[in-house]
DSSP file (Angstrom, degrees, kcal/mol; ACC not computed):
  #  RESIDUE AA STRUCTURE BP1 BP2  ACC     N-H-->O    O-->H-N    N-H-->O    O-->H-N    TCO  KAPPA ALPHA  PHI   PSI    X-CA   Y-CA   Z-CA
    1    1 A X    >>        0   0    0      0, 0.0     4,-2.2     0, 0.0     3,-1.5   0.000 360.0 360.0 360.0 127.3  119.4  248.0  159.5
    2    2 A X  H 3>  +     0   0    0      1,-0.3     4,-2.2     2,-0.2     5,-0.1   0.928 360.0  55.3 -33.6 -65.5  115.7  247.8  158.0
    3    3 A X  H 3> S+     0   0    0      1,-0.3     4,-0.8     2,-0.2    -1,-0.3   0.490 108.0  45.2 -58.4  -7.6  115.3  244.3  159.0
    4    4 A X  H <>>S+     0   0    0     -3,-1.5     4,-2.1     2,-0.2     5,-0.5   0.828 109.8  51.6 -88.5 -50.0  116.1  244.9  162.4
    5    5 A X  H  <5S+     0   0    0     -4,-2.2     4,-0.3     1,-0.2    -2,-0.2   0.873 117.0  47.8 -60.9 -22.9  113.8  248.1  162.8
    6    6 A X  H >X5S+     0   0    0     -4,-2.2     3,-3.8     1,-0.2     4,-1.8   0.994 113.9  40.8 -61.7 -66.3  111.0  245.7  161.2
    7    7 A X  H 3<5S+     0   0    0     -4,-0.8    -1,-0.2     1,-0.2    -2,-0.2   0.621 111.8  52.4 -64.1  -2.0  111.3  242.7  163.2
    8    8 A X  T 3X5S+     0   0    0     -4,-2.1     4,-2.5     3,-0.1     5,-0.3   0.626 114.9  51.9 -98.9 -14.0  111.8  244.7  166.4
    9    9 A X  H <><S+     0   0    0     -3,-3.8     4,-0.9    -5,-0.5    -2,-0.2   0.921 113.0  42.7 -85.2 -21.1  108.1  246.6  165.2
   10   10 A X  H  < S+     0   0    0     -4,-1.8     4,-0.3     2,-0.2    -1,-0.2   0.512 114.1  45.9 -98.5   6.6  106.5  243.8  164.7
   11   11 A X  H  4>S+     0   0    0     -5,-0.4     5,-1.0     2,-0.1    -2,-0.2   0.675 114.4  45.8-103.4 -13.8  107.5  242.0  167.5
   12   12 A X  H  <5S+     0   0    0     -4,-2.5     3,-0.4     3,-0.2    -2,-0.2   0.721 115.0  54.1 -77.8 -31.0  107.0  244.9  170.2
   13   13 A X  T  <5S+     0   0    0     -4,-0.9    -3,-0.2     1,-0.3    -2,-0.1   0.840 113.1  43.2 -72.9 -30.3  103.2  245.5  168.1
   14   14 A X  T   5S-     0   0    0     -4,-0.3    -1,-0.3     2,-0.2    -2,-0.1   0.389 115.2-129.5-105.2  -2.0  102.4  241.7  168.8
   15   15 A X  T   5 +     0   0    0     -3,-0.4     2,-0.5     1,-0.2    -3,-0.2   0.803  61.6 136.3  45.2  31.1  103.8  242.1  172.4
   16   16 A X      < -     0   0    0     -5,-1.0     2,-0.4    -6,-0.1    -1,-0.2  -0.888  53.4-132.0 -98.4 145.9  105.9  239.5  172.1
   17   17 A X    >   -     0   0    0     -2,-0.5     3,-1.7     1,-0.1     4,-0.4  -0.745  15.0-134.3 -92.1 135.5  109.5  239.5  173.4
   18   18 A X  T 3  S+     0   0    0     -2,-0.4    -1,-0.1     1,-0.3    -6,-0.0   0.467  96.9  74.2 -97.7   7.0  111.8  238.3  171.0
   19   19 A X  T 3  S+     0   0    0      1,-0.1    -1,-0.3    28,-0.1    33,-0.2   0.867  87.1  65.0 -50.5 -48.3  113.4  236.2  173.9
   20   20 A X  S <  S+     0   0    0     -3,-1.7     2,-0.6    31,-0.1    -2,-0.2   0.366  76.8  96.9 -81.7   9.5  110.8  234.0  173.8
   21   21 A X        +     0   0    0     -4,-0.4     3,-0.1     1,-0.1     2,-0.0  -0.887  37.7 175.6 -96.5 133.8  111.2  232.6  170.6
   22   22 A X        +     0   0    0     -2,-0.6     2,-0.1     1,-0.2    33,-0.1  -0.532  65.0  35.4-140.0  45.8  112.8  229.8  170.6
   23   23 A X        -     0   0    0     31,-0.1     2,-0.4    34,-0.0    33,-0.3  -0.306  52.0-169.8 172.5 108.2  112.5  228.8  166.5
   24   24 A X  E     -a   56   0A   0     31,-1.9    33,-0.9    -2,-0.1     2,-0.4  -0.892  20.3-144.1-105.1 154.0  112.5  231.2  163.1
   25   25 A X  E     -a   57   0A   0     -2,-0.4    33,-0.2    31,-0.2    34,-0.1  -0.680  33.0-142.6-110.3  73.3  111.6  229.5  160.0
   26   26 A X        -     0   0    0     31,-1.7    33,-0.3    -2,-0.4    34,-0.1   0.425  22.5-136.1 -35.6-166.8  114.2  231.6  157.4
   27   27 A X        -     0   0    0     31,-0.1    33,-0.3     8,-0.1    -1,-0.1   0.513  38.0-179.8-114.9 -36.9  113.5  232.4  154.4
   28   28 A X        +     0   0    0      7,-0.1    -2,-0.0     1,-0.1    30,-0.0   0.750   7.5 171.8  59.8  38.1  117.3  231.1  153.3
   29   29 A X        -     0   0    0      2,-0.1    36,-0.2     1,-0.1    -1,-0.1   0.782  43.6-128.6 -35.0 -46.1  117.6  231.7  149.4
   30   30 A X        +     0   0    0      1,-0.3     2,-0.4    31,-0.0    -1,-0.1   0.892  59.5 145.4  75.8  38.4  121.1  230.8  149.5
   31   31 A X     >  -     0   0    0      1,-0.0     4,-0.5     0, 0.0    -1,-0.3  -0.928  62.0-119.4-127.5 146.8  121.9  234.2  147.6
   32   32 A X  T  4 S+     0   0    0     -2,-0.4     4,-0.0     1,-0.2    -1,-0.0   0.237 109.2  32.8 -73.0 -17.8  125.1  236.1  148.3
   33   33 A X  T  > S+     0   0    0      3,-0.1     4,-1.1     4,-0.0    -1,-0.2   0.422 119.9  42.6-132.4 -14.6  123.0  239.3  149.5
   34   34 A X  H  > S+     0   0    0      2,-0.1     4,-1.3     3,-0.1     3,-0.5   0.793 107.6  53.7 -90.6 -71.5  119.8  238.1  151.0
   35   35 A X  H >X S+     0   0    0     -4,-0.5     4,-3.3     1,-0.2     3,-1.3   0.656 113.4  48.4 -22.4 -60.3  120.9  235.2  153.2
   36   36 A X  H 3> S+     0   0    0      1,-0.3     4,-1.3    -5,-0.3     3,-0.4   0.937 111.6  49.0 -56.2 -50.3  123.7  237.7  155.0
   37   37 A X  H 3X S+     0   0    0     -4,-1.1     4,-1.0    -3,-0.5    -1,-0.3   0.567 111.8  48.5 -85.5   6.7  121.2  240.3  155.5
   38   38 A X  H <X S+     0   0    0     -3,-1.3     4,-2.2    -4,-1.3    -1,-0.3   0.940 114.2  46.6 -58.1 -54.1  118.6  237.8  157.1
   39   39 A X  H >X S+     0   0    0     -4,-3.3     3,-1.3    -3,-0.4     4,-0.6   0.879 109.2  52.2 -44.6 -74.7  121.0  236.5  159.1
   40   40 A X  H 3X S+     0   0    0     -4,-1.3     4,-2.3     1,-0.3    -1,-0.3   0.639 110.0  49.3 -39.7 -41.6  122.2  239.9  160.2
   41   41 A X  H 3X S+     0   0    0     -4,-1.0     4,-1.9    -5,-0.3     5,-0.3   0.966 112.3  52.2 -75.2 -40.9  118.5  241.0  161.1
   42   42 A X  H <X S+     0   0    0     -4,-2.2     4,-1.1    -3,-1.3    -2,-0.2   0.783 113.9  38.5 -44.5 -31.8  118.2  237.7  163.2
   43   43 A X  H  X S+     0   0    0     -4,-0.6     4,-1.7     3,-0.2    -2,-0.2   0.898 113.9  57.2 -80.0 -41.5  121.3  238.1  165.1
   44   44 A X  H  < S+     0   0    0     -4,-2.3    -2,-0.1     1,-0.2    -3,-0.1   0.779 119.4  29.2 -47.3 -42.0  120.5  241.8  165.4
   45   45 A X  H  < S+     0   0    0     -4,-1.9    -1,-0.2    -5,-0.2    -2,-0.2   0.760 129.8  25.0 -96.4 -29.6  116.9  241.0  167.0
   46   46 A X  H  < S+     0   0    0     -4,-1.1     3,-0.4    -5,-0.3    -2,-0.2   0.544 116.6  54.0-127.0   0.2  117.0  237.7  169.1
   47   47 A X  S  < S+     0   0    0     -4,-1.7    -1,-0.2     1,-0.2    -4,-0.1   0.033  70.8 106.0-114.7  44.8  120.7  237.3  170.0
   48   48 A X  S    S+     0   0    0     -3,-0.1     2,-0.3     2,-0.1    -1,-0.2   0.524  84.4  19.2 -91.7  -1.5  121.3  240.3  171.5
   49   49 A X  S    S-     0   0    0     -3,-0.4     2,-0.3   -30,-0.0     0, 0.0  -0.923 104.9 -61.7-153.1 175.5  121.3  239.1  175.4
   50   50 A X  S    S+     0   0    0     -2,-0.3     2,-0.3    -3,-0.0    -2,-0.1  -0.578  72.0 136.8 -68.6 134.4  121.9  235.4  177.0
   51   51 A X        -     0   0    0     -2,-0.3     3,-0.1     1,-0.2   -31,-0.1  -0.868  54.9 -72.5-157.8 173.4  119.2  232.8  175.9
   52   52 A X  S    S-     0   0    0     -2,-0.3     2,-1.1     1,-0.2    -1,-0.2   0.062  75.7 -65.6 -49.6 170.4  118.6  229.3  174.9
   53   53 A X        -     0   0    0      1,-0.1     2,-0.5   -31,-0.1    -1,-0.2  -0.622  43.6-121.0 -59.5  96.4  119.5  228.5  171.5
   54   54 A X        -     0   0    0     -2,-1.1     2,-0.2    -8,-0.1   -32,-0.1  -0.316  16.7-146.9 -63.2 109.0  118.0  229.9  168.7
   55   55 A X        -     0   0    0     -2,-0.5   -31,-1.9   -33,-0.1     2,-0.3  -0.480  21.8-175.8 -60.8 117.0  116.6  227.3  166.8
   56   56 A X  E     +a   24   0A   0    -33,-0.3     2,-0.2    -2,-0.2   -31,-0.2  -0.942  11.8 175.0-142.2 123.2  117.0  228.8  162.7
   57   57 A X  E     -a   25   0A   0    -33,-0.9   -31,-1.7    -2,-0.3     2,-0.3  -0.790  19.4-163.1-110.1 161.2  115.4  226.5  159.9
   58   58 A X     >  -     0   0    0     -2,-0.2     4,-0.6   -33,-0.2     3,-0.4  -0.914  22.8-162.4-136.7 115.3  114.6  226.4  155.8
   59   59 A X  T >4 S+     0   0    0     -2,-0.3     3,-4.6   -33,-0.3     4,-0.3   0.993  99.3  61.3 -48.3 -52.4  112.5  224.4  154.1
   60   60 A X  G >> S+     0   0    0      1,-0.3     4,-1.3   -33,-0.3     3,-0.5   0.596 102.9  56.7 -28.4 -42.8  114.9  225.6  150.8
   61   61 A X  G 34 S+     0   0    0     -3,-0.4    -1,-0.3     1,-0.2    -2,-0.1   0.703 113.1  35.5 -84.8 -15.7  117.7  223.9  152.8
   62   62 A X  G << S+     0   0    0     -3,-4.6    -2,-0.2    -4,-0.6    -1,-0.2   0.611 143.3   0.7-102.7  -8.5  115.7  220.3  153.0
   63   63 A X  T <4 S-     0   0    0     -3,-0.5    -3,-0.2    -4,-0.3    -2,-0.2   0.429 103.8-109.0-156.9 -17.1  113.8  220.3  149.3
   64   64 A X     <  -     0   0    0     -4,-1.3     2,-0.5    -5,-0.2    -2,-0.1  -0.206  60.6 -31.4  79.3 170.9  114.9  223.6  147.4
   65   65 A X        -     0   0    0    -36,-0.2     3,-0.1     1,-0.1     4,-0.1  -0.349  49.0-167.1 -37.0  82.5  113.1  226.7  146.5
   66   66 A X    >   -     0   0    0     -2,-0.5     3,-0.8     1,-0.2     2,-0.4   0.710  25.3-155.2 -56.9  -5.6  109.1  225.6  145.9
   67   67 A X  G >  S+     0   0    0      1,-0.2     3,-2.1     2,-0.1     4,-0.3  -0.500  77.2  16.8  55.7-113.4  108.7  229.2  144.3
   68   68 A X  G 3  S+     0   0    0     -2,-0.4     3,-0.5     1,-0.3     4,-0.3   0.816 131.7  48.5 -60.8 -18.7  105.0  229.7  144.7
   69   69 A X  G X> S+     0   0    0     -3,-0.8     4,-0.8     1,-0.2     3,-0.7   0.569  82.1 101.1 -89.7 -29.8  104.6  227.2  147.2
   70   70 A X  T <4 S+     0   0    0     -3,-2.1    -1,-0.2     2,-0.2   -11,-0.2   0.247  85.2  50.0 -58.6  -3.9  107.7  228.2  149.6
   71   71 A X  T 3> S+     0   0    0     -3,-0.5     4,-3.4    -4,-0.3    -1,-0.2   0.654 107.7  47.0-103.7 -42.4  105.6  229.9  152.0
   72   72 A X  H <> S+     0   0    0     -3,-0.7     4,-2.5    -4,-0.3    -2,-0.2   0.819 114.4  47.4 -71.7 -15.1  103.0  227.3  152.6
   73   73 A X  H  < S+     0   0    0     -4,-0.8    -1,-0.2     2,-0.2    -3,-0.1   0.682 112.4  48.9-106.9  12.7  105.5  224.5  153.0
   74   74 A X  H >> S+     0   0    0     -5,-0.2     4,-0.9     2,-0.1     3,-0.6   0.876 108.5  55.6 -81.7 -50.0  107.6  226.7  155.5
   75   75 A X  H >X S+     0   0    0     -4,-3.4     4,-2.4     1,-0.2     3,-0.9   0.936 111.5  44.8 -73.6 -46.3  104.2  227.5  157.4
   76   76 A X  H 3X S+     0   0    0     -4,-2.5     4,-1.6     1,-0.2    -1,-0.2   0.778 109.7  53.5 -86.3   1.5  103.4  223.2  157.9
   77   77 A X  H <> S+     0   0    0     -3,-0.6     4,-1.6     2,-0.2    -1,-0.2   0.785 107.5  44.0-105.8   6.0  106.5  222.5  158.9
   78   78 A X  H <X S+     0   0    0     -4,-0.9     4,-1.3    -3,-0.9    -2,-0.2   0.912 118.8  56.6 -76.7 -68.5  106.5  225.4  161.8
   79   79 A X  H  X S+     0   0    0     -4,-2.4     4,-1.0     1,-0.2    -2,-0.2   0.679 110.6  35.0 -63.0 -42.8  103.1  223.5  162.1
   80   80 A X  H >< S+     0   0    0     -4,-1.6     3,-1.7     2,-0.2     4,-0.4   0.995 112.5  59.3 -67.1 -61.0  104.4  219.8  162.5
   81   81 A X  H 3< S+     0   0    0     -4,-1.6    -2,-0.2     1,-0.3    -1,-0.2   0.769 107.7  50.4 -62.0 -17.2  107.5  220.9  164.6
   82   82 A X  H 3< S+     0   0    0     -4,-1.3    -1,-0.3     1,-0.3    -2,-0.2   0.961 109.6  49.3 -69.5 -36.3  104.9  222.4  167.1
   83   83 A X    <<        0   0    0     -3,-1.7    -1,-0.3    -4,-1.0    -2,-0.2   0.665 360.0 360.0 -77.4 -15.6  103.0  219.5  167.2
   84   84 A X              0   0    0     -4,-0.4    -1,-0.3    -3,-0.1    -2,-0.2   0.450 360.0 360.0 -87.5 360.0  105.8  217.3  167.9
């Protein structure tokens, strides 16, 4: 799967292990061919051995699609939850 070979390149290039994430922020369309194959590349990359729970969020799932905007308000609310 693409999305696996990405997310496992950019998480071995950043030398993080993808155990230690403990939170993805989807992207979560709600469309019938992206949503599975997010999923699929998340389970593919971070549930692959025993861990904590992986935490999986959307903004899209709390306000809808902002279109241009869907990236900044996914980036402050990874920004708040850190801070809380």
């Amino acid at each position: 799967d693409i999305q696996q070979m990405l997310l496992r390149s950019l998480y071995q290039e950043s030398k993080v292990a993808p155990e230690q994430v403990e939170y993805i922020e989807a992207h979560g369309t709600g469309t019938k061919v992206g949503d599975p194959q997010e999923v699929n590349g998340i389970v593919g990359v971070f549930c692959q051995s025993e861990r904590e729970p992986l935490l999986i969020g959307s903004t899209k799932s709390n306000m809808g699609h902002p279109e241009p905007a869907s990236g900044l308000a996914a980036l402050a609310k990874v920004v708040l939850s850190l801070e809380r």
